[in-house]
N, C-alpha and C positions, 0 to 999 in steps of 0.2 A: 146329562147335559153335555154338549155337545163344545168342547174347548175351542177358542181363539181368542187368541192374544194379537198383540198389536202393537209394533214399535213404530213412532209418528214424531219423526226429529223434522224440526223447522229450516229449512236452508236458510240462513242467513250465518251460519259460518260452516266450519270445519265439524268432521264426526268426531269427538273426543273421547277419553279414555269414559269418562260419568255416560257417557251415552251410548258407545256401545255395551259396556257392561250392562245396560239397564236393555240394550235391544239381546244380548248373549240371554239376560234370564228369562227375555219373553220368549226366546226360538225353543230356547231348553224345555220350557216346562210345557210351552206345544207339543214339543217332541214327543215329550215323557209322555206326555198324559194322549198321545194319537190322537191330537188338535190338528189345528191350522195356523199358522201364523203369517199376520199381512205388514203390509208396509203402507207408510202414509205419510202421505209427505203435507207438512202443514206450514201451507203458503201464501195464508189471507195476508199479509204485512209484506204488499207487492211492494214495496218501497223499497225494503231490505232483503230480500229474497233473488237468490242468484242462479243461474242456469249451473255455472260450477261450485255452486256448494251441493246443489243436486247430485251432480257429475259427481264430485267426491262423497258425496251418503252412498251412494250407489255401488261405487267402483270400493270404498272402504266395506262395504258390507258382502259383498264379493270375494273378495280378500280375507276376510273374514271367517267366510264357509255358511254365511247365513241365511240360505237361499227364504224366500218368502215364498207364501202358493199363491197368496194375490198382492196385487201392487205391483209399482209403486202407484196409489191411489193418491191425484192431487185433487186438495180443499180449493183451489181457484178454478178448479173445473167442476161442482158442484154448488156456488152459490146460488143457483135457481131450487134448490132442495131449499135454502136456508131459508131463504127469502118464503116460501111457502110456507115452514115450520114456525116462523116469526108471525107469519100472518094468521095461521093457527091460534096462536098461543093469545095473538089483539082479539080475535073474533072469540074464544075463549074467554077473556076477559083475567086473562094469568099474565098478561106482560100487558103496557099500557107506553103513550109517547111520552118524555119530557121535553119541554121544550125550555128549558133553564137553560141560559148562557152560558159562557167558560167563567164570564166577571163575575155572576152570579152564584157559582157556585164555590168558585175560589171566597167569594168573602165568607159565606155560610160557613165552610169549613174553618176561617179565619176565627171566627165567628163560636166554633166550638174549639179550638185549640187553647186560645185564652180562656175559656170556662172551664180547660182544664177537661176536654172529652173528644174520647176518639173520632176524628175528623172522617164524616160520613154522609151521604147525601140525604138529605131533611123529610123524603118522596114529598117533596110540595105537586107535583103533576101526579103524584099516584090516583087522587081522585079529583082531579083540576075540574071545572066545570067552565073556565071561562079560556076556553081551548082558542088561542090570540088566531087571527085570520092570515089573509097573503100569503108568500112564500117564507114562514117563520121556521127555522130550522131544527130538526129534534133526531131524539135516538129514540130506539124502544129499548124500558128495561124491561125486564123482568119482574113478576110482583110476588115478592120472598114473602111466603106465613109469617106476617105477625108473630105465631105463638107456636109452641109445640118445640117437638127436638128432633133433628137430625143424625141419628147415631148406625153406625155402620161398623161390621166385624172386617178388621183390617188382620189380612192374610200374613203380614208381619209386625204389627204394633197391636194385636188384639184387638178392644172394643173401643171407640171412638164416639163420643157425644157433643155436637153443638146446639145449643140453644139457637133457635131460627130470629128471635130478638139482637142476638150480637151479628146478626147478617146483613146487609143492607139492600138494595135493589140495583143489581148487577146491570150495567146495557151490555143488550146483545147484541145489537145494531148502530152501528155509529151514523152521525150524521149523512156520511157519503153513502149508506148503503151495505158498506162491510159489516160482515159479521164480527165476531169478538170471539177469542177462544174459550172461554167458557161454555159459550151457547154451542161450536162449531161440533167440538171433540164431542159433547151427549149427541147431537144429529147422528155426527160419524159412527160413532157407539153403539148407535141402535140400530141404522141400517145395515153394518157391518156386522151385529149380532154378535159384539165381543163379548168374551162370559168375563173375562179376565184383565183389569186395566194394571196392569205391572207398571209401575215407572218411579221416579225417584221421589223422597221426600220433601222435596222444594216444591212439589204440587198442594201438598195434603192441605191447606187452608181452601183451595180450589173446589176439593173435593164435596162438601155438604152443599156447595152453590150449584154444583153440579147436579147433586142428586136429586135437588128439587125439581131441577128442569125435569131431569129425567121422568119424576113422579107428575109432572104436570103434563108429559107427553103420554102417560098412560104407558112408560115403557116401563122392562124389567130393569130395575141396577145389573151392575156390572158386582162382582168380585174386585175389591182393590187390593193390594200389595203396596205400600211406600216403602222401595228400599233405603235407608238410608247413604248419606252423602259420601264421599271420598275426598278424606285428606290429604292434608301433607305432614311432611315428620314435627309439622310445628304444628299442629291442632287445625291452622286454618287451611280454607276451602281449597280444593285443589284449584292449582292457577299454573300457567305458564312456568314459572321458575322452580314446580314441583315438577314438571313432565306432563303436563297435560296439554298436548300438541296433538295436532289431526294423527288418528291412527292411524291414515297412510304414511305419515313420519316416521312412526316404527319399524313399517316394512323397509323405509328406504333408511333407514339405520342400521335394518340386518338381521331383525326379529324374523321368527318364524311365527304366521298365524296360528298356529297349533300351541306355543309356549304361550301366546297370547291371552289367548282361549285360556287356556288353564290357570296363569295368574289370574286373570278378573273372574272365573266363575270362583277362585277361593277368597276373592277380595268380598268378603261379606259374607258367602254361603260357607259351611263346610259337612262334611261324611265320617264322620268319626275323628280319626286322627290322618287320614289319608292327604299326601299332595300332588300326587301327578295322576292325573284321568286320562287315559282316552277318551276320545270323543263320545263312541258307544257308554262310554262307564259314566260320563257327565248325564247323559239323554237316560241313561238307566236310574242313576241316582239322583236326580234334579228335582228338589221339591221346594217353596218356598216357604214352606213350612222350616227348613233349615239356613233360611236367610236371618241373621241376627240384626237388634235393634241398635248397635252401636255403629258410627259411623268406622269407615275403613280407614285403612293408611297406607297410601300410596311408597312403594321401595322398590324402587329403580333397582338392587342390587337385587333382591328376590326374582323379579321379572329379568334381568339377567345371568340369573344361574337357570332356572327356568328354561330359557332362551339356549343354553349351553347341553342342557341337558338331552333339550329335542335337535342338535345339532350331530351330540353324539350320535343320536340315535336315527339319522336322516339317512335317506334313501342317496349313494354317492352319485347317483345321475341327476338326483334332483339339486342335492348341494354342490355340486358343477356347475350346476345350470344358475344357480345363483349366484356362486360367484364370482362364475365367467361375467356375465351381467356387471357386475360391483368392480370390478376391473375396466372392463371397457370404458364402464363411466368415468373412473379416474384416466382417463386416455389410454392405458396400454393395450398393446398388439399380443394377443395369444398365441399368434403364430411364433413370435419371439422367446419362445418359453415352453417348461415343458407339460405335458396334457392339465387340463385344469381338474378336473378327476383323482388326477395322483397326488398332487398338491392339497386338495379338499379333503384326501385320507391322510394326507401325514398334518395335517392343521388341526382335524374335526375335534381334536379335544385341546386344542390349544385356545380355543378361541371362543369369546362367548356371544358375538356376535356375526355377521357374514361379514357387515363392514368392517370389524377387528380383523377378519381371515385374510378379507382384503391385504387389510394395510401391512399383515405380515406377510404377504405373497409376494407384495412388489420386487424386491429383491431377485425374484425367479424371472422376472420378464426383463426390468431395466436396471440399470447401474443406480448403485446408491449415490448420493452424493459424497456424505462423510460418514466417517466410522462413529458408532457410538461413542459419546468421551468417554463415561466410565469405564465402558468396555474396554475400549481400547486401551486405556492409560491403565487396564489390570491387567488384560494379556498379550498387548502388543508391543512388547518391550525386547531389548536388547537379546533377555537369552532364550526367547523363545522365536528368534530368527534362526539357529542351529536347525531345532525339530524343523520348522516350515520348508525350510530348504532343503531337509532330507525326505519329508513326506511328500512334499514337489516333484523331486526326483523319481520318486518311484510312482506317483501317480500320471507322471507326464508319461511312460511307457506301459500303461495299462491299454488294452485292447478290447477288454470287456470289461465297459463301466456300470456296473451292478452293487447292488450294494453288500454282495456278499466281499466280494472282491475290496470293497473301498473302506471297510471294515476290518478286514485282514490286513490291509497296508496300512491303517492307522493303529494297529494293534501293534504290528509289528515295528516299527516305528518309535513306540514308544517301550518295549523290551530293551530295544536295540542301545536304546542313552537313557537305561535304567531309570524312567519315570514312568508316574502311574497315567493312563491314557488320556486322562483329564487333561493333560501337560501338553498332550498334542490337540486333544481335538479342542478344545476349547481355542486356542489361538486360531486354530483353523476354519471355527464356527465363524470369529469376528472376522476373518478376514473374506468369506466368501457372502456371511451376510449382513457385515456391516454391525452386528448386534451381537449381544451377550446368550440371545436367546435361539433357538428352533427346533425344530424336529432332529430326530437323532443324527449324528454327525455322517453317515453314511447315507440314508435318506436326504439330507439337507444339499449335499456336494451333487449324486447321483441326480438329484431335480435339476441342481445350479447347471448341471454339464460338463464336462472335461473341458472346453478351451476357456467358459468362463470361469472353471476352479482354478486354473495354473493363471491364466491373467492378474487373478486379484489376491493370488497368493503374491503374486510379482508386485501387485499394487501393494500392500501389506508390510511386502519386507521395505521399498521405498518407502513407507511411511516409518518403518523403524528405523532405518537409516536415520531420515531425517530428521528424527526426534532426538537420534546418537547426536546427530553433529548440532544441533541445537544447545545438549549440554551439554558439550564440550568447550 
């Protein structure tokens, strides 16, 4: 059998984390299995369906690394398929009109909710005979078996059985014309020739209404998979205040696609005890066979060590390149500062984000405003004005500002008024970056530059002054 899958997100918002995971394990198990994997874009609800949500499925999935072989295929460019398939199914005599009102069928249901039974449409037009004249308005449903069962081997919950009696008769066709997603996706299914419907557990009641159509087109089923959902640390559904914001939001937070990739292929799948894949190693080991039936739980901190890990491990041209980027956007001038390269190597492990790298690089390009307080009020005191003023001295006559050199003046320095080197460079950390924290004290000054280290060593002791004649 001949593999394709198929990830078929609706524009009418953002790509989120539940969505691409669920289009990551349709790409992967194309991969694996030397499929095809399409895209489809499902856009019969022109109402709410946007040019840039498009724009963003496209450009997130890109970003991504998830290229498709066909697509992006849209559903509002195929409604003359539908429309033909629907007429099939009347001339067939497997779908039929209703022409029941909205009043009408809200009382009905009214109607069995007080009887205490699940509120379902009555098929009064399933075999209507006195089919009303003029222009009387209708949909076509569907005409679900009566009797018999519906049961299907789901690729992650095992065997599946609905009685076709708890079903009711689905429209396919609304009054306007439009099709209904139930009816669209089997069309889609079948002419696309997907062996494989991967997609989330919020379908699976969808699914037997489906396979009838599919049985009444004389097509093959598909193989289905429900993966289950994705939480948050509280049980419930992932939402907004868990992280579940447009995956483009994570790239512009600092994420790497690649850590990406790897938390959500282990959110729900896993290979033994293993957690970091290459790409090769996910597309080798991807089966959905090892997708488990419990829902996941989303940790922002996992997907940020993650994130840390593939930073380590990033190409320094590439992680330049990002977060020259991430700079710029907060306004600063690169030329002001020194190569973004050499800063990206003395961060790459400090940092578990590009936007974190960011914000501790500022300091390299512009002026801080204020010192850290706690820093400052731990090492910016009265008698750590001595060392500053002597390590000044000998730095303001350096001619080769290297960090061999600026390492040995700070070494020596602190031999010289018998403390241990902690006593100098730490004062000398806050005062050239404002903070308690950076890359090692010779690294940190050699980035800052020789006029900017003596300047703010000069800013520093003014601030210790000041803080003298405050408590005095």
């Amino acid at each position: 059998m001949s593999i394709r899958t198929r990830f078929a997100p609706s524009p009418t918002g953002y790509l989120h984390i539940g969505g691409v995971r669920t289009a990551l394990f349709c790409w992967l198990y194309a991969k694996a299995k030397g499929g095809e994997f399409i895209l489809r874009v499902e856009d019969t609800d022109q109402a709410r369906s946007t040019q840039e949500s498009v724009d963003a499925i496209i450009e997130g999935m890109r970003w991504m690394g998830l290229d498709y072989d066909e697509g992006p295929i849209f559903q509002s460019e195929r409604f003359e398929r539908y429309r033909a398939m629907a007429d099939q199914l009347l001339d067939e005599n497997k779908a039929y009109r209703c022409y029941c009102s909205k009043e009408e069928l809200d009382e009905v249901r009214e109607g069995q909710r007080q009887r205490g039974l699940k509120p379902r449409y009555d098929r009064k037009c399933r075999d209507r005979v006195d089919i009303p004249g003029g222009q009387v308005e209708s949909v076509i449903r569907f005409r679900t078996p009566l009797e018999g069962t519906v049961s299907f081997p789901d690729a992650v919950r095992g065997s599946i059985a609905i009685q076709n009696e708890e079903l009711d008769d689905p429209v396919i066709v609304r009054t306007d014309g439009t099709p209904t997603y139930n009816f669209t996706v089997v069309v889609d299914d079948i002419d696309m020739q997907i062996s494989h419907v991967i997609r989330g557990d919020d379908h699976i009641n969808n699914t037997p209404r489906q396979i009838n159509i599919f049985r009444a087109l004389h097509a093959p089923v598909p193989i289905f998979a429900h993966v289950p959902m994705i939480v948050g640390g509280d049980g419930q559904r992932l939402s907004k205040r868990h992280g579940a914001v447009s995956v483009l939001q994570y790239r512009d937070d600092g994420y790497l696609p690649e850590a990406l990739r790897n938390y959500l292929v282990r959110l729900g799948w896993s290979s033994a005890d293993q957690e970091i894949f290459s790409l090769e190693e996910m597309i080798e080991k991807f089966d959905i066979s090892g997708v488990g039936r419990a829902a996941s739980t989303f940790d922002i901190q996992k997907l940020r060590w993650l994130n840390q890990h593939y930073i380590k491990d990033a190409d320094t041209e590439r992680l330049a390149s990002l977060l020259g980027e991430c700079l710029e956007g907060r306004g600063l001038m690169l030329a002001e500062g020194p190569p973004v390269g050499a800063v990206a190597e003395a961060l790459r492990e400090r940092a578990e984000t590009i936007e974190e790298m960011a914000c501790k690089s500022e300091y390299f390009y512009r002026e801080f405003e204020d010192f850290e307080e706690t820093a400052a009020k731990k090492h910016l005191r009265p008698i750590a004005a001595l060392l500053l003023e002597a390590v000044r001295a000998e730095l303001a006559e350096v001619t080769d500002w290297s960090t061999e050199t600026i390492h040995e003046i700070v070494a020596n320095t602190a031999v010289s008024h018998d403390v241990k080197m902690g006593k100098v460079a730490q004062p000398l950390r806050v005062a050239v970056s404002g903070s308690g924290a950076s890359p090692s004290i010779e690294v940190t000054l050699q980035l800052v530059g020789q006029c900017r280290t003596l300047a703010r060593i000069d800013r520093a002791l003014a601030y210790i002054k000041e803080r003298v004649g405050q408590n005095s």
